[in-house]
N, C-alpha and C positions, 0 to 999 in steps of 0.2 A: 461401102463399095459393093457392089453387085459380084455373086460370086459365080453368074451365070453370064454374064455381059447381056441379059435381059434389060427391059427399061419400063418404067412402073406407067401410071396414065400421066404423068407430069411431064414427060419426056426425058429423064432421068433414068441415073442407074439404080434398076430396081434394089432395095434393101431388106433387110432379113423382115420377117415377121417375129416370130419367135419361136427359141428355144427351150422356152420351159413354161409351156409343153414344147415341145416338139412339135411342129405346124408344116403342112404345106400338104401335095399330094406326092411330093416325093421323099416327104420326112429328114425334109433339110433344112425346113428352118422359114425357107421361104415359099410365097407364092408362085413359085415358078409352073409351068404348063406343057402340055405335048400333046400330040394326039392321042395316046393312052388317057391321058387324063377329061374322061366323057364329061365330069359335072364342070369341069372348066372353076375348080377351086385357085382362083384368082382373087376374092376379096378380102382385104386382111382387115380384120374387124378389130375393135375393141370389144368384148360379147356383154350383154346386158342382159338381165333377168328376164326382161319385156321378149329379146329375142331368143332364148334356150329355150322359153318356155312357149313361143308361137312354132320354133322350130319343130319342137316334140309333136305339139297340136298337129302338125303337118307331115307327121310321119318319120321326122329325122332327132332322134333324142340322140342328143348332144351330151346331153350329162349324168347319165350313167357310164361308171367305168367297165370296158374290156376287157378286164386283163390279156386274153388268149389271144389279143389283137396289140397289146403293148400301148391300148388306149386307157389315158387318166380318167377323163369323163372332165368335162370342163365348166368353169364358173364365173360367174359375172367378174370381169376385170380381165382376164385371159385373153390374149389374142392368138385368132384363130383365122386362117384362111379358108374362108366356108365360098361356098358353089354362087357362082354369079347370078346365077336364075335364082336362087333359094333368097340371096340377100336383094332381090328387085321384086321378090315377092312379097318378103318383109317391109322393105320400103314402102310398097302399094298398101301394106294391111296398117302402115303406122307403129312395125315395129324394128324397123332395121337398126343396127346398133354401127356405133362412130366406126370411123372407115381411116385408115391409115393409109393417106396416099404415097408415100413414098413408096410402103411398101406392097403396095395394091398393082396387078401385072395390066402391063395396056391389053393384051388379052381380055380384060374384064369390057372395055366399051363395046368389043361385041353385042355384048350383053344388056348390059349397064350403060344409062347415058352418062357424060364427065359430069353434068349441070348435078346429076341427083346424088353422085359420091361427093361433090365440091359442096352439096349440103349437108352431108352428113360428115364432114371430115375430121375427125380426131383435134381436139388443141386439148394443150395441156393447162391453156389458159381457163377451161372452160370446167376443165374435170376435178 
């Protein structure tokens, strides 16, 4: 159940992303959004090698840890709600990582067409 009464791109109640790490841009867990929130971290990923490491190429290193920031540094398998233009840029270059639409915020089709998160979508049938 959605702990924000948000609704993800499926028309549903948005669900957590995750907790460990700690994820979202309000560090609750989920992809939730506001206007504070500029890079619009709506996409809840499953994160892949392919995409931490186009991520960093691109300016945004993912996985080195923070500490002074209370950031792990993250790794292939961790789900992360990373910036909607970042994960449509990956897509474009061939490296976006599986997409967790329950817990992915409709905020993101701003950004993101539904066609290209419904091809990248999470099964656990797959993984």
């Amino acid at each position: 159940m959605s702990i924000h009464g948000s609704i993800n791109v499926l028309g549903t109640a948005l669900m957590a992303c995750s907790y460990d790490p700690v994820t979202g841009f309000f560090r609750d867990g989920c992809c939730e959004t506001g206007p504070q929130d500029l890079g619009s971290h709506t996409v809840c990923c499953k994160l892949s090698e392919g995409f931490l490491s186009f991520s960093k190429s691109v300016g945004n290193d993912l996985s080195t840890p923070l500490p002074q920031y209370r950031f792990p540094g993250l790794k292939p398998g961790d789900r992360w709600c990373v910036c909607a233009s970042r994960w449509l840029q990956a897509y474009e270059a061939g490296f976006a990582p599986p997409v967790i639409l329950e817990a992915t915020h409709e905020a993101a089709l701003r950004i993101v067409p539904l066609e290209a998160l419904m091809e990248m979508a999470f099964s656990a049938r797959k993984d």
